[in-house]
Residue frames relative to the residue before (quaternion, step in Angstrom):
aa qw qx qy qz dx dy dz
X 1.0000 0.0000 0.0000 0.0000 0.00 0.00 0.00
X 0.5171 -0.7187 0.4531 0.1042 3.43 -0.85 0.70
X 0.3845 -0.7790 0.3637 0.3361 3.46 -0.43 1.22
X 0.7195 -0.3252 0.3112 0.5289 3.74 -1.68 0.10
X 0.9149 0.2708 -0.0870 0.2863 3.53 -1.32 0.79
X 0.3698 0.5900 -0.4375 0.5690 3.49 2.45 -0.11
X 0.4926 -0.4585 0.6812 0.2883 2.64 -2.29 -0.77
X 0.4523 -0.7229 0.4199 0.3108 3.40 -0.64 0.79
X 0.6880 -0.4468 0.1264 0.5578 3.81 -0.55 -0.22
X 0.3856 -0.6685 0.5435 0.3303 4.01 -1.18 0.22
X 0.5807 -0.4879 0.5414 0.3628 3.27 -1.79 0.61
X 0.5514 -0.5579 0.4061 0.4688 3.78 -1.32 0.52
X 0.5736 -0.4879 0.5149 0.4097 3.58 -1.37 -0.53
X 0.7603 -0.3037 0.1010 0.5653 3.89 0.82 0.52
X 0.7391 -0.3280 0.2692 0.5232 3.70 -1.53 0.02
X 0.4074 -0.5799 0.6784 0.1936 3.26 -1.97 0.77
X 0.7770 0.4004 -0.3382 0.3486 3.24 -1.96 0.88
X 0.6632 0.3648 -0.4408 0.4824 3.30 0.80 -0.13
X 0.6792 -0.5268 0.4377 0.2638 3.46 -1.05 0.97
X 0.8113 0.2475 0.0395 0.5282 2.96 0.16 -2.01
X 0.3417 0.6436 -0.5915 0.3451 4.57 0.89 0.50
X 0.8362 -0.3678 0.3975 0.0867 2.64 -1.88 -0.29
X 0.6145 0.6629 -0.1063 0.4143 2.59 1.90 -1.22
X 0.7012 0.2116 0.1016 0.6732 2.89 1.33 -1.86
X 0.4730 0.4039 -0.6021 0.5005 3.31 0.27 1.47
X 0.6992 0.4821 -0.3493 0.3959 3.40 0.75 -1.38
X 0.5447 0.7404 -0.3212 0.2280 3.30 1.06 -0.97
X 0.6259 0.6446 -0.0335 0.4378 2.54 1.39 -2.02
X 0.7095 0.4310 -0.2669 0.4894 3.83 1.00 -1.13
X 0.6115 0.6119 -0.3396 0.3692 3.49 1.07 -0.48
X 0.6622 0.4508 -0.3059 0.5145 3.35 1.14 -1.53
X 0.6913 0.2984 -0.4550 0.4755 3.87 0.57 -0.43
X 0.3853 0.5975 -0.5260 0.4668 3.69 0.10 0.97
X 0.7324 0.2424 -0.2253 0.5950 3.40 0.35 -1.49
X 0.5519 0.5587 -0.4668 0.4066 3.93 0.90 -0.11
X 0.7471 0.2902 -0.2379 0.5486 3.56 0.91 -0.72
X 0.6625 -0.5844 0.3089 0.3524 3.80 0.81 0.87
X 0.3468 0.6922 -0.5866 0.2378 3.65 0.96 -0.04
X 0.6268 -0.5468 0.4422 0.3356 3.85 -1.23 0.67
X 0.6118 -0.5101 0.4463 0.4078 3.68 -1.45 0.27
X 0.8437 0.2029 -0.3275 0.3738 3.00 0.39 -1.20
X 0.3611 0.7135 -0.5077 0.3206 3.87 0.92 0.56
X 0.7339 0.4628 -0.1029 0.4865 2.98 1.20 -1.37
X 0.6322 0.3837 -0.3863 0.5513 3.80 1.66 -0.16
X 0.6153 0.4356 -0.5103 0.4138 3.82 0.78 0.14
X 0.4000 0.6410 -0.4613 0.4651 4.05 1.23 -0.51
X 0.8578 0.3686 -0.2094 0.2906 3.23 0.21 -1.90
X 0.7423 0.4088 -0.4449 0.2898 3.61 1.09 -0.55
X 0.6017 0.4736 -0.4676 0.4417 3.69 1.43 -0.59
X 0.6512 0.4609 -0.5234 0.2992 3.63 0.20 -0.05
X 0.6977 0.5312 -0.2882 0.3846 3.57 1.49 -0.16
X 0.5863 0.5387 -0.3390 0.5011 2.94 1.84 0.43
X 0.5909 0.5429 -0.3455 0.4865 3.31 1.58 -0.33
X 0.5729 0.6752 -0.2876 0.3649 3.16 1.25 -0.60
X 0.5439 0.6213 -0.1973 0.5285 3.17 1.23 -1.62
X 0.6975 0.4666 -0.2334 0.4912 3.60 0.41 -1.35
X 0.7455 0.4692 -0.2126 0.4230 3.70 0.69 -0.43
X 0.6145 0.4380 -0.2475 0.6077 3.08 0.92 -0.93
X 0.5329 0.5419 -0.4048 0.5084 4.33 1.04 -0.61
X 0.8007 0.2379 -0.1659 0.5242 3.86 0.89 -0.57
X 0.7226 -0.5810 0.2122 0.3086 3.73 0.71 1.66
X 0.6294 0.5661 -0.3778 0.3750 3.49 2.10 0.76
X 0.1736 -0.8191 0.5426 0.0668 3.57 -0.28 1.40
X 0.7547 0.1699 -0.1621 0.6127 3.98 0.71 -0.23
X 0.3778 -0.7565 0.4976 0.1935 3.22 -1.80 0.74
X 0.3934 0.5022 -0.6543 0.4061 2.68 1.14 1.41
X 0.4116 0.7185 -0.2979 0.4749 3.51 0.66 -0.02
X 0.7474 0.4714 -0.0940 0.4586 3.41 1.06 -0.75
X 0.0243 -0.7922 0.6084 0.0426 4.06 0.18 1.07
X 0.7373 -0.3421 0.4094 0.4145 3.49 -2.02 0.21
X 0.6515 0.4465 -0.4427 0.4245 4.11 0.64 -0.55
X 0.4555 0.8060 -0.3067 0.2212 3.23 1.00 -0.77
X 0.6941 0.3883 0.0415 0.6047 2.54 0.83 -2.35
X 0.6132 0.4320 -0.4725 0.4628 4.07 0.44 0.20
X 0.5875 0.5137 -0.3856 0.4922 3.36 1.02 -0.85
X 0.7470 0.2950 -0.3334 0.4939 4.04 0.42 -0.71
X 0.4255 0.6866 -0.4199 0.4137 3.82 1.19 0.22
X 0.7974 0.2429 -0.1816 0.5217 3.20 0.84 -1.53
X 0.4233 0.6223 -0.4252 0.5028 3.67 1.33 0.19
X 0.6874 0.2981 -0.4155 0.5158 4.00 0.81 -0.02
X 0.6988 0.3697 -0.3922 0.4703 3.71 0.77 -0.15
X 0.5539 0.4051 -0.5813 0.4372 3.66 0.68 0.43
X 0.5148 0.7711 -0.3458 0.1440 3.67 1.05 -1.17
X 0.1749 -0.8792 0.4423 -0.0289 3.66 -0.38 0.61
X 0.2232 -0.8061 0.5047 0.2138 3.54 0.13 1.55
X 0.8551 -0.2775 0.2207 0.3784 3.60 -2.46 0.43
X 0.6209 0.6880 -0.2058 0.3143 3.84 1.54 -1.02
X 0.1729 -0.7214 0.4257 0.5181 2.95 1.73 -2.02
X 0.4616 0.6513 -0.3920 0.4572 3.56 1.23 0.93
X 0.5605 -0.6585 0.4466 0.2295 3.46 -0.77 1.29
X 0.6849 -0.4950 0.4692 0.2564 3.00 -1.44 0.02
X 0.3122 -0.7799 0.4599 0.2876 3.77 -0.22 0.45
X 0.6175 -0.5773 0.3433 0.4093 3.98 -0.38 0.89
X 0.3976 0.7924 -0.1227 0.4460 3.14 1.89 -1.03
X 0.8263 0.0827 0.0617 0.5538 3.16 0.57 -1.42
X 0.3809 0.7116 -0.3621 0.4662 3.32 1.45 0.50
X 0.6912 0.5542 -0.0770 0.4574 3.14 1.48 -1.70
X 0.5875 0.5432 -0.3335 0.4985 3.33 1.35 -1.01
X 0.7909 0.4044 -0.2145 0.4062 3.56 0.52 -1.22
X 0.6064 0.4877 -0.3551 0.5179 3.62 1.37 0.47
X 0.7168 0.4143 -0.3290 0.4542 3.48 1.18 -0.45
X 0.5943 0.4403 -0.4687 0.4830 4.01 0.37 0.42
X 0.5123 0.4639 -0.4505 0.5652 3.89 1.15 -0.27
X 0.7409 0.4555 -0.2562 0.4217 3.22 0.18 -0.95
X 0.6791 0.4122 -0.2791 0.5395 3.42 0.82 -0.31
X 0.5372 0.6260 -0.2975 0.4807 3.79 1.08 -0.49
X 0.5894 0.6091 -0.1347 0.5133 3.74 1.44 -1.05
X 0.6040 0.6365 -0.2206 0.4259 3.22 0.84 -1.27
X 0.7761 0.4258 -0.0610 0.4611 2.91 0.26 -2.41
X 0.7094 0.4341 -0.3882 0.3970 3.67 0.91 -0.78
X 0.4012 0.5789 -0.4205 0.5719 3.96 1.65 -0.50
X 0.7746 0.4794 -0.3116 0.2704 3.49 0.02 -0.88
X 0.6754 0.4564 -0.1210 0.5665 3.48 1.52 -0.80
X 0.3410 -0.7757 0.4106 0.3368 3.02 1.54 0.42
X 0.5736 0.6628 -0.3895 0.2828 3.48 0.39 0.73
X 0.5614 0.0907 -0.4135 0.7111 3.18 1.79 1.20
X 0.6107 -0.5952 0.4486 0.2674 3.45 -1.55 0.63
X 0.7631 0.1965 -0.0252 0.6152 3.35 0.85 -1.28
X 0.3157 -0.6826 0.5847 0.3042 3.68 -1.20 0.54
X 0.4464 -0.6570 0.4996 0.3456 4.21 -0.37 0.65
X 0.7805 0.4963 -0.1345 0.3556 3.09 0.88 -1.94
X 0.3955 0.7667 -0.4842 0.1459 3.42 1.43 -0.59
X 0.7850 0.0721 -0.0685 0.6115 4.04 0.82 -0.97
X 0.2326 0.6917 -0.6829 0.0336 3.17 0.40 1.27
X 0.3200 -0.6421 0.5648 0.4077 4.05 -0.23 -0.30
X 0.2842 -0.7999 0.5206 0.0919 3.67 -1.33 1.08
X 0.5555 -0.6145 0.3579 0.4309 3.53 -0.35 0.74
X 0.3989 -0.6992 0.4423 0.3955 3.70 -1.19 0.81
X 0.4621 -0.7003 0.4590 0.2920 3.33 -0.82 0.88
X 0.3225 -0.6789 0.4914 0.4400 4.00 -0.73 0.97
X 0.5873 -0.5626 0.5615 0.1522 3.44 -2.10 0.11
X 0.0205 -0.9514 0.2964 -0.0813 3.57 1.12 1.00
X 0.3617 -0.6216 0.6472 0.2529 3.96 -0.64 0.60
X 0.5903 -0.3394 0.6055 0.4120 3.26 -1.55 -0.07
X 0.4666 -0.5856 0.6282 0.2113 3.56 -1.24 0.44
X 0.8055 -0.1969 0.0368 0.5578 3.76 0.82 -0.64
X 0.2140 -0.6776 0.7036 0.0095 3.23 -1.34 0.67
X 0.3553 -0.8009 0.4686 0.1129 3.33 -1.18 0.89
X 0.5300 -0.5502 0.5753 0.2923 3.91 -0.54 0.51
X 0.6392 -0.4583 0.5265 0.3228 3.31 -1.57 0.90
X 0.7645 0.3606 -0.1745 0.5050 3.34 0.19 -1.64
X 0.7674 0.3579 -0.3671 0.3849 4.31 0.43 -0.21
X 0.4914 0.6922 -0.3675 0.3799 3.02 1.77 0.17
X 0.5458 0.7160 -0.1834 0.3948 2.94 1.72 -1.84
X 0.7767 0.4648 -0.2361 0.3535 3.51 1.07 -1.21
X 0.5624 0.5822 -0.4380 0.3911 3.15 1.21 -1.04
X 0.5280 0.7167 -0.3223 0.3221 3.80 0.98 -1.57
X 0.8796 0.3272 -0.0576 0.3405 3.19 1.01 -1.59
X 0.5688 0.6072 -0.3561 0.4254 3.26 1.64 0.61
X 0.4223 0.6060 -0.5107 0.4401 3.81 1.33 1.13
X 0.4191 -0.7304 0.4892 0.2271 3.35 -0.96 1.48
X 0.2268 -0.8757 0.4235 0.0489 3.81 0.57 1.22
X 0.5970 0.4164 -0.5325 0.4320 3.71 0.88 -0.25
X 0.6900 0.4126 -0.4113 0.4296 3.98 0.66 -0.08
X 0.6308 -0.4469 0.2927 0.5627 4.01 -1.36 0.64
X 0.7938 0.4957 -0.2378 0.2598 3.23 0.23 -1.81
X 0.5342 0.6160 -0.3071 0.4908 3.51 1.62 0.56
X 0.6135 0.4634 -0.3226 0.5522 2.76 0.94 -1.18
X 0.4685 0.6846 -0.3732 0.4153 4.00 0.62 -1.44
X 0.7709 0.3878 -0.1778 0.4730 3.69 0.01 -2.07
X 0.7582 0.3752 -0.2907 0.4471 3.96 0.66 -0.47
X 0.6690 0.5031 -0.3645 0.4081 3.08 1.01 -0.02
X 0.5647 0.6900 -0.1439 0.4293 3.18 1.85 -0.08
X 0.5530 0.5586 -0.1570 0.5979 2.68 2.11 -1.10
X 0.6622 0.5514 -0.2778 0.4245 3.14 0.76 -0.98
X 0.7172 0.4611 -0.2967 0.4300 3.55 0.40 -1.14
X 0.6812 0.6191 -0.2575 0.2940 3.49 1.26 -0.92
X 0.6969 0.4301 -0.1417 0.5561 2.72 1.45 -1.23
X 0.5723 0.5505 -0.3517 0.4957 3.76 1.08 -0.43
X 0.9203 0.0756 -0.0397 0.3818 3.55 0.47 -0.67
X 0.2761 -0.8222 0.3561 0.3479 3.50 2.22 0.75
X 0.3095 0.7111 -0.6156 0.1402 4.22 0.47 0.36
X 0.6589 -0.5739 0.3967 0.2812 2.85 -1.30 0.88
X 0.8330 -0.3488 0.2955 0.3118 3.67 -1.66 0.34
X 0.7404 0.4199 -0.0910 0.5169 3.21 0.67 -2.08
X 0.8140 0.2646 -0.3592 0.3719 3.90 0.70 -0.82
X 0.3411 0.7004 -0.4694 0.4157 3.62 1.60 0.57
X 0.6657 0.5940 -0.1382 0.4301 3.16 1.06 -1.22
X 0.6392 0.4777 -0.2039 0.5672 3.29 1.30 -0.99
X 0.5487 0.6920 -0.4647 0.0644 3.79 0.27 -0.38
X 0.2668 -0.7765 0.5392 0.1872 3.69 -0.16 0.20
X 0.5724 -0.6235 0.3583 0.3940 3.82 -0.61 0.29
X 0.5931 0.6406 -0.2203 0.4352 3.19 1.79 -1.07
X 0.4166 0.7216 -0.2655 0.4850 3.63 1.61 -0.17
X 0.8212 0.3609 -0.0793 0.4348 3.28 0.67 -1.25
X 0.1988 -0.7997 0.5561 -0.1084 3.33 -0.45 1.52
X 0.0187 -0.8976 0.4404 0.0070 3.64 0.45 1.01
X 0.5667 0.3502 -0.3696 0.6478 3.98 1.42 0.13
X 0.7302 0.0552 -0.5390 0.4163 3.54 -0.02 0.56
X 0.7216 -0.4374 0.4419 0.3046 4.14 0.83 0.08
X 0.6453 0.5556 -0.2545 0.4584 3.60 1.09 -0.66
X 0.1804 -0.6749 0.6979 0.1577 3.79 -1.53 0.66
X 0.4170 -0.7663 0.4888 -0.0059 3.19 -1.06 0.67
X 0.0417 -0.8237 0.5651 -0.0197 3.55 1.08 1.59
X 0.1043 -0.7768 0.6177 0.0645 3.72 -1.12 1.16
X 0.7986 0.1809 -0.1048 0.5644 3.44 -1.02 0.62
X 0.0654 0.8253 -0.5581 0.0568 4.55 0.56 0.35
X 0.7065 -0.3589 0.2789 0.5425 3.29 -0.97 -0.45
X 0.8685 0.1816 -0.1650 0.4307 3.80 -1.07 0.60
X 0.4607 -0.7940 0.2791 0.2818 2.66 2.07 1.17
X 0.1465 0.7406 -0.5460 0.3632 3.42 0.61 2.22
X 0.2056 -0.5699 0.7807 0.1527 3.74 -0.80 0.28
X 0.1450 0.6996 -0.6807 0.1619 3.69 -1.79 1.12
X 0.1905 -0.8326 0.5001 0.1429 3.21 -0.77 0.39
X 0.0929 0.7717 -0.6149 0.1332 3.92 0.21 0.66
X 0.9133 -0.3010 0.2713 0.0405 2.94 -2.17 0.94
X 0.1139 0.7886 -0.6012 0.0613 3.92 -0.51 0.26
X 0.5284 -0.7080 0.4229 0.2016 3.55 -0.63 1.18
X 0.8351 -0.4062 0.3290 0.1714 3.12 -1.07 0.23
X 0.7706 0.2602 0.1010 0.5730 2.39 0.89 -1.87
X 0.4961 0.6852 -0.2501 0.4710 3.43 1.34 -0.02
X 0.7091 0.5466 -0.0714 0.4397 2.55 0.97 -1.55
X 0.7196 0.4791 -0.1688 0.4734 3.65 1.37 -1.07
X 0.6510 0.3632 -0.4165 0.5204 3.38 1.55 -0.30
X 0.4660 0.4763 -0.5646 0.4870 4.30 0.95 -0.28
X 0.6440 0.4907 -0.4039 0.4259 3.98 0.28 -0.57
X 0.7938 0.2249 -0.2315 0.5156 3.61 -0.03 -0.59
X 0.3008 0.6429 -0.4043 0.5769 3.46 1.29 0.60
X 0.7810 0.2195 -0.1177 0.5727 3.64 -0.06 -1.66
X 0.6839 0.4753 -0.3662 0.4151 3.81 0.68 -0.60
X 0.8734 0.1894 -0.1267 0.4303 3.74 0.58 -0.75
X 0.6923 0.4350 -0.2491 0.5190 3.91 1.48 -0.30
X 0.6506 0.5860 -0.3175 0.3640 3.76 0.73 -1.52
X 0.5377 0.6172 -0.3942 0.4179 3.88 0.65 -0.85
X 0.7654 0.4180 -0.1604 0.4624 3.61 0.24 -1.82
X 0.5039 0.7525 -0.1626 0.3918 3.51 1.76 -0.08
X 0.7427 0.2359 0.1325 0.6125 3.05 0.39 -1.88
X 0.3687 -0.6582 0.6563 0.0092 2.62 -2.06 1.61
X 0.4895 -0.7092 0.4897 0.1329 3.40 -1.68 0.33
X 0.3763 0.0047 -0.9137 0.1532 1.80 -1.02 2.04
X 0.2614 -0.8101 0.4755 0.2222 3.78 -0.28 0.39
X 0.2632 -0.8512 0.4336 0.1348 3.64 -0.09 1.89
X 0.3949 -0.8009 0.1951 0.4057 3.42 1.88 -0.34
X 0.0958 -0.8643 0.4632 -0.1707 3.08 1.39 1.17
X 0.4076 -0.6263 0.5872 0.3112 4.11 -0.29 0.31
X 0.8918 0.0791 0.0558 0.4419 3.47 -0.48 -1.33
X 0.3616 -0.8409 0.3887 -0.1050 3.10 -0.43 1.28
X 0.1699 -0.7439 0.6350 0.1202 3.95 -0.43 0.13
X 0.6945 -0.5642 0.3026 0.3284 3.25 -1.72 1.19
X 0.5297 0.4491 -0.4640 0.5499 3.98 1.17 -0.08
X 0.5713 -0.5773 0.4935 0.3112 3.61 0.05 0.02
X 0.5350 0.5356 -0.3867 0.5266 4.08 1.38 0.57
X 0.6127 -0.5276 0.3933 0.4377 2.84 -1.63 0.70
X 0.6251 -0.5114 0.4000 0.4332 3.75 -1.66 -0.24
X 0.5317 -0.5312 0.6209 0.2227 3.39 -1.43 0.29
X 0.3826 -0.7030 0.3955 0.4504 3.81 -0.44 1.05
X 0.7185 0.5479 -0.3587 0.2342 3.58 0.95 -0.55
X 0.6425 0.6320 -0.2130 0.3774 3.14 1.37 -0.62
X 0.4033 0.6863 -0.2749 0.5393 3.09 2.49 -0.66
X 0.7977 0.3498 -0.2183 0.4400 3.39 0.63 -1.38
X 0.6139 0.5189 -0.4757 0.3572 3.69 1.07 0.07
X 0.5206 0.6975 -0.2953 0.3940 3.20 1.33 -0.97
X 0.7474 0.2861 -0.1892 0.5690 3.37 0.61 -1.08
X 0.6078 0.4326 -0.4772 0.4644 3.61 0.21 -0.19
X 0.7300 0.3322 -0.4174 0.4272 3.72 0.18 -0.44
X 0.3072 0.6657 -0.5121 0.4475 3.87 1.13 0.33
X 0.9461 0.0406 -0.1101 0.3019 2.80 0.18 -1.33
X 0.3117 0.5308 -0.6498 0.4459 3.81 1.49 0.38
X 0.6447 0.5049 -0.4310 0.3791 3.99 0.38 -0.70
X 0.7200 0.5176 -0.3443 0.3084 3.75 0.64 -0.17
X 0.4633 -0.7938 0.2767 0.2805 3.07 1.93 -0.15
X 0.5409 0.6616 -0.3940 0.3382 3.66 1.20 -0.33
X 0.7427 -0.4897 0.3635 0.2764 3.58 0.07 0.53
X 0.6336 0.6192 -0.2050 0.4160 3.62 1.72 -0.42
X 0.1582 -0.7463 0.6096 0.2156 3.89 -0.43 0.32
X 0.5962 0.6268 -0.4621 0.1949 3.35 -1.41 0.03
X 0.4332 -0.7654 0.4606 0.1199 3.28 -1.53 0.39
X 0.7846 -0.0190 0.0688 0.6158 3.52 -0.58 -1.20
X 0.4470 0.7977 -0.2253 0.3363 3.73 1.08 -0.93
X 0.6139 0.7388 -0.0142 0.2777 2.66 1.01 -2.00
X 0.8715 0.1551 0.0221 0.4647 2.59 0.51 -1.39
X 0.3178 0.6071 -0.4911 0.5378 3.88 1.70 0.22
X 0.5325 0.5944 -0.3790 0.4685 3.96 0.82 -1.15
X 0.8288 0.4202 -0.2150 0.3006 3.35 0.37 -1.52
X 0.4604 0.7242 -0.2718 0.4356 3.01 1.33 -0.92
X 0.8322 0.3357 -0.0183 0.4408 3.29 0.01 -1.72
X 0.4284 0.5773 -0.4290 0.5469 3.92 1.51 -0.38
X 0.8592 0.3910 -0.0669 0.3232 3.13 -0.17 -2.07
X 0.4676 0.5250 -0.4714 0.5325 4.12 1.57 -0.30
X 0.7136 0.4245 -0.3056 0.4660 3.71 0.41 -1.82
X 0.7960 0.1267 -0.4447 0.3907 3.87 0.08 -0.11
X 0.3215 0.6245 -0.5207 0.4852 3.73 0.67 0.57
X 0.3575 -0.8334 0.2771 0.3175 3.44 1.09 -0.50
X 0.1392 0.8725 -0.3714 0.2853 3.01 1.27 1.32
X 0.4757 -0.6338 0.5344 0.2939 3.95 -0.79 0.98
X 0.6595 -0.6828 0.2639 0.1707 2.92 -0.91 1.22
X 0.6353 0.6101 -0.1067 0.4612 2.55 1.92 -1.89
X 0.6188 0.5532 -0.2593 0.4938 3.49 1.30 -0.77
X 0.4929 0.6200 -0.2101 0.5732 3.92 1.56 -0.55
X 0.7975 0.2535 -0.1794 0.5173 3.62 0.60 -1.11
X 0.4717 0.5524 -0.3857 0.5688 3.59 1.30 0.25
X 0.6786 0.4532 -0.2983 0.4951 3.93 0.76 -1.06
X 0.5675 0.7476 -0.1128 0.3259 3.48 1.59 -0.51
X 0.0464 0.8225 -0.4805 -0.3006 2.72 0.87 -2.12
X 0.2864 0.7262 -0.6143 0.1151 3.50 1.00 0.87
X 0.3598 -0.6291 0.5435 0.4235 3.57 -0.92 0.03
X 0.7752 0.1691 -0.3035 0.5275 3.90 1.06 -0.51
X 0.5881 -0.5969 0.4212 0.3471 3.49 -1.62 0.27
X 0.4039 0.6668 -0.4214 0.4632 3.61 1.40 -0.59
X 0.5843 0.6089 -0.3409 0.4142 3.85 0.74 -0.94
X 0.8431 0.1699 -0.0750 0.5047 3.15 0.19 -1.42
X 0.3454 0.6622 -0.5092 0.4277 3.93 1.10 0.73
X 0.4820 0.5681 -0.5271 0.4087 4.09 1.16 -0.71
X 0.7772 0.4770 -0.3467 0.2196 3.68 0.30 -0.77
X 0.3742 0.7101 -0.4418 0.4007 3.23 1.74 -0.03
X 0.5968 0.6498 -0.2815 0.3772 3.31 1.34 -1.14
X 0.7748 0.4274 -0.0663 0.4610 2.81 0.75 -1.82
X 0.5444 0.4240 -0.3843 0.6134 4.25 1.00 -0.20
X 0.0207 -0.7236 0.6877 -0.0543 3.72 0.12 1.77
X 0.5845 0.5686 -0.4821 0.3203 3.92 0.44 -0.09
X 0.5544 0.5265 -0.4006 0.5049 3.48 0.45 -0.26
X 0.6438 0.5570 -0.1178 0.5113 3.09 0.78 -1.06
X 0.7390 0.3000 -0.3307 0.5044 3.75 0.10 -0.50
X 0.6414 0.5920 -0.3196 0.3689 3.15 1.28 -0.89
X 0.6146 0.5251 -0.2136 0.5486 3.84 1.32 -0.27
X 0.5964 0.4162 -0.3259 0.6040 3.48 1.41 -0.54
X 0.5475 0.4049 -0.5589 0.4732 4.07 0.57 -0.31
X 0.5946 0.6503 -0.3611 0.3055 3.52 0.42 -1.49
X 0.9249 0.1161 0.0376 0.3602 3.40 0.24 -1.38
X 0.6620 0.5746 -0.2724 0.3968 3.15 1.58 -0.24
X 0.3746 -0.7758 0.3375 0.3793 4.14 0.18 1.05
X 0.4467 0.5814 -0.5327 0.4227 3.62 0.84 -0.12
X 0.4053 0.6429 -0.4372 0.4808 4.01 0.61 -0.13
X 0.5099 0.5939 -0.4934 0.3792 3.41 0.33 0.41
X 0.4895 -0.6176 0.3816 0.4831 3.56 -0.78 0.62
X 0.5935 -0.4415 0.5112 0.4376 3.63 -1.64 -0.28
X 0.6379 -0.4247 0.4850 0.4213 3.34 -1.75 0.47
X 0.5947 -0.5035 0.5036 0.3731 3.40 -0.89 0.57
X 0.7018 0.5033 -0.2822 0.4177 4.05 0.47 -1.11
X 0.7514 0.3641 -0.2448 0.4929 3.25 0.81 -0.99
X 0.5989 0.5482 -0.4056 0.4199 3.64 1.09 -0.04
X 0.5324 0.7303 -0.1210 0.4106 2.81 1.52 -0.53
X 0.6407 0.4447 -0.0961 0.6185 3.27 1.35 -1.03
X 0.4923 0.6591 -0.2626 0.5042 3.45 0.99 -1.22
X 0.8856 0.3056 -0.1525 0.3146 2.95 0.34 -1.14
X 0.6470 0.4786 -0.2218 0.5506 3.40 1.47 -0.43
X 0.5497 0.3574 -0.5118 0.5552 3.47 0.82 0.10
X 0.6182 0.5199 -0.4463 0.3851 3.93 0.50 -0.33
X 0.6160 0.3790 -0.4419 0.5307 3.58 0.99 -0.71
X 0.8753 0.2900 -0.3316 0.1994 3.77 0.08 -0.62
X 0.1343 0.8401 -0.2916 0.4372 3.06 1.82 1.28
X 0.7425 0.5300 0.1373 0.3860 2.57 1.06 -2.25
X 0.6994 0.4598 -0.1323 0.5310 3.28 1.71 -1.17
């Protein structure tokens, strides 16, 4: 049985025994991934859309990719844009793309090993991926609240705020939260220590103050009553005394904040958004933002120009003539429907 917040077990990737299937080709492209160092969890998104393409093939009397031609692979192309999640909402082009580019990459590698003649996928054409804002971003002051809804006189409070804190103090991702080690943390110079990040990077970036003082009275007054023996020093811990499951990470924090009431979804995400929104209109260098990141490109961490509209508005009062006060009358009004809003 699978712990709180895994995945239970997966269907294979297609029929055993045939040499030359699906099974034991795909198999075969994965291990030379982890052979060329590609991350786990690179290699566990590859493995699950190629096991859905598979599935989908093998459903239409294909068991090898030799077996498989360039119509093929349009026909299961336009089969993700008819496709229709548990909701009755489509696939995003977004996620259309994702589930076209490990097939497509699976082809390649199998051309390369000389173990298909022709590549199908060579000109398939990939959907254009949209260009997307964050969906939400949090205010200073709605940020302030989520932070402040852990019940802190108990460990598993202290634990949940000290989570909040780190998240929102230094926007790392999910997986390298998950990954901290105690040895990481450097409290006299202030600094966490993110080992092995996405695209398997090692960086070192900043922790607040105040962050910092709730992960301390965290490890000093909650972690102990926590952790089991052998202790591998994981940081943040779960009531079994193991590190967290990413999913169980993202429930935790998501019910923070559906619990804060502010009109905002989101999770660990969430609050990287904030982070990086609220540095760049704090007036932070961008370049210093995509370092606190770990993007490898600046274009990445440029969406938040988008999204840091204060700077902005603040250049449109400046320069735009509509900047004129309001009619006195209508400010007037304005204002009295706001007071009897309020009441």
């Amino acid at each position: 049985m699978p712990k709180k917040g895994q995945r239970g077990a997966r269907r294979p990737l297609g029929a055993a025994g045939d040499s030359q299937g699906f099974a034991a080709l795909a198999d075969a492209y994965l291990e030379s991934l982890r052979v060329r160092n590609y991350s786990e969890a690179t290699i566990e998104s590859r493995e699950h859309h190629l096991r859905e393409f598979i599935h989908w093939a093998e459903e239409r009397g294909l068991a090898r990719p030799c077996e498989v031609t360039k119509p093929t692979l349009e026909r299961y192309q336009r089969w993700l844009y008819h496709y229709r999640k548990k909701n009755g909402e489509p696939l995003s082009f977004r996620s259309q793309h994702g589930c076209l580019v490990p097939v497509r990459a699976l082809f390649k590698w199998l051309c390369r090993q000389n173990l298909l003649l022709a590549n199908p996928a060579a000109d398939l054409e990939l959907p254009r991926a949209e260009k997307r804002l964050p969906r939400h971003v949090l205010t200073a002051s709605e940020a302030e609240r989520v932070l402040g809804l852990p019940d802190v006189s108990s460990p598993l409070g202290q634990r949940d705020r000290a989570v909040l804190e780190t998240l929102y103090s230094t926007g790392m991702r999910r997986m390298e939260l998950i990954g901290l080690k105690l040895y990481d943390l450097d409290q006299e110079r202030g600094t966490v220590f993110i080992r092995q990040g996405k695209g398997k990077k090692d960086r070192m970036i900043p922790l607040g103050e105040r962050a910092f003082s709730w992960v301390r009275k965290y490890l000093d007054d909650a972690r102990a009553s926590l952790s089991l023996s052998p202790d591998d020093g994981t940081v943040f811990l779960t009531n079994a005394g193991l590190g967290f499951e990413p999913n169980r990470l993202t429930q935790l924090v998501r019910d923070y904040v559906d619990a804060a009431q502010i009109g905002k979804t989101g999770s660990c995400h969430l609050f990287r958004h904030t982070c990086a929104t609220l540095m760049l209109e704090g007036g932070a260098d961008i370049r210093f933002i995509q370092q606190m990141l770990g993007h490898a490109k600046l274009e990445t961490t440029q969406i938040y120009t988008q999204v840091s509209i204060r700077q902005l508005k603040e250049v449109h009062t400046r320069t735009h003539p509509a900047r004129l006060t309001l009619d006195p009358e209508l400010a007037a009004e304005l204002a009295e429907e706001e007071a009897e809003h309020e009441a």
